[in-house]
Steps between C-alpha positions, in 0.01 A plus 500: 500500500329141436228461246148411603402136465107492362293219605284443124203288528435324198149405367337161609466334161450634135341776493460776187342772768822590683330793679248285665750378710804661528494926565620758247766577762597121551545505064696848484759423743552142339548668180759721595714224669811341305584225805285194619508233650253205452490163554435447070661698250289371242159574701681822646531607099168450412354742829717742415416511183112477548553796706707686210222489279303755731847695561615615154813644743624158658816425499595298135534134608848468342618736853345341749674229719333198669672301726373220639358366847349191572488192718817368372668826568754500779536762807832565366371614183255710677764830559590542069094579441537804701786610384389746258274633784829558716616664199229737499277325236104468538374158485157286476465184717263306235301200641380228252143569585337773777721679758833442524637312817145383580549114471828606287862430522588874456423527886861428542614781298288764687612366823853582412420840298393586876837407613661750277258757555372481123158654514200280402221586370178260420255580242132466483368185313284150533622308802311136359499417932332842633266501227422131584432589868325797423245322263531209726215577730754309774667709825707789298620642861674170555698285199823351431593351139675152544652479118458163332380182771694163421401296175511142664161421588513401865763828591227702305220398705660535838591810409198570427348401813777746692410811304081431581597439846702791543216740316223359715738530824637907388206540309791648194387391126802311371583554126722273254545424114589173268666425247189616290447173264443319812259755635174225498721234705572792795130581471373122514756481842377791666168386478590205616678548788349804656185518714172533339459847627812632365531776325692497114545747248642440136601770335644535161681690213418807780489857311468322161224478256401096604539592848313250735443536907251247695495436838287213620504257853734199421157294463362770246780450298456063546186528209588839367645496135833499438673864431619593186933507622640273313851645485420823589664668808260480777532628899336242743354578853340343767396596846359266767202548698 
């Protein structure tokens, strides 16, 4: 018999109040797992440990195993992290920040935990992109998350253009992110290149303590003041009317 591979959201920044966003049940299983897999060890380390502090009965660091997967990881790498679950081991898919294969290279390895009939099994936790739609005031019952746009200026703008033309035509709020110290310049080209009327929503450090969400018309946002994102993670939408 295989182990179980757990899907383990992790929080969305620093946060002391681990029970505000991640379930007892989410903290107790984690703690009782020996096996992950995460695209940091180092970062990995530290959530595991932040949940240890609440679960006097985790596992002592010194016996658990993280391996490693990442961008730079290749597919043939992919079948020795689910090893130990062919075994018979338990294991935690650990994302860097929020759910696990959600923007996240670790869709891979669930893909092909399917293919060996490895049972998976995703956890509660903050999801930075639902909670940006649902706070959004945009279409919820239509989205689609487009990951980063292009960072040369002219690519960025056309692109731009396509996604507002797209949500006006299917009426679908489109979500994306930045590279979060150049959150103002994405902001400054939206509002730039989309219609007057169009809809945009900022939202930032989502589920922690500075938490931010505005959503304004493109114009609105032409003489509003400037969010406080500076390097800060931040989910952007728009939707054209």
């Amino acid at each position: 018999m295989t182990g179980t591979l757990f899907l383990i959201p992790n929080t969305l920044g620093e946060t002391e109040a681990l029970a505000n966003v991640l379930p007892e049940q989410v903290q107790r299983i984690t703690s009782q797992l020996d096996y992950f897999v995460a695209e940091n060890a180092k970062t990995a380390r530290a959530f595991l440990k932040l949940v240890g502090a609440r679960h006097p009965l985790c596992k002592p660091m010194q016996e658990i195993t993280i391996a490693e997967l990442n961008v730079n990881t290749p597919a043939a790498a992919l079948a020795d992290l689910l090893a130990p679950l062919l075994a018979g081991q338990d294991g935690g898919l650990v994302s860097e920040a929020g759910v696990p294969a959600v923007a996240d290279p670790g869709a891979d390895l669930v893909r092909l935990a399917h293919q060996h009939k490895i049972p998976v099994r995703p956890l509660v936790g903050p999801s930075s992109l639902l909670l940006a739609v649902m706070a959004s005031g945009l279409n919820g019952q239509s989205f689609a998350f487009n990951g980063y746009l292009p960072t040369d200026a002219a690519q960025r703008d056309k692109r731009i253009k396509e996604l507002e033309l797209r949500s006006r035509k299917e009426k679908q709020t489109q979500l994306f992110i930045e590279t979060p110290y150049r959150n103002a310049a994405m902001l400054e080209a939206l509002v730039a290149a989309c219609a007057p009327g169009t809809l945009v929503c900022v939202a930032t450090d989502l589920s922690l303590p500075s938490e931010t969400i505005r959503t304004m018309t493109a114009a609105q946002w032409k003489t509003a003041p400037a969010p406080d994102f500076h390097k800060k993670p931040t989910v952007f939408l728009l939707l054209g009317q």
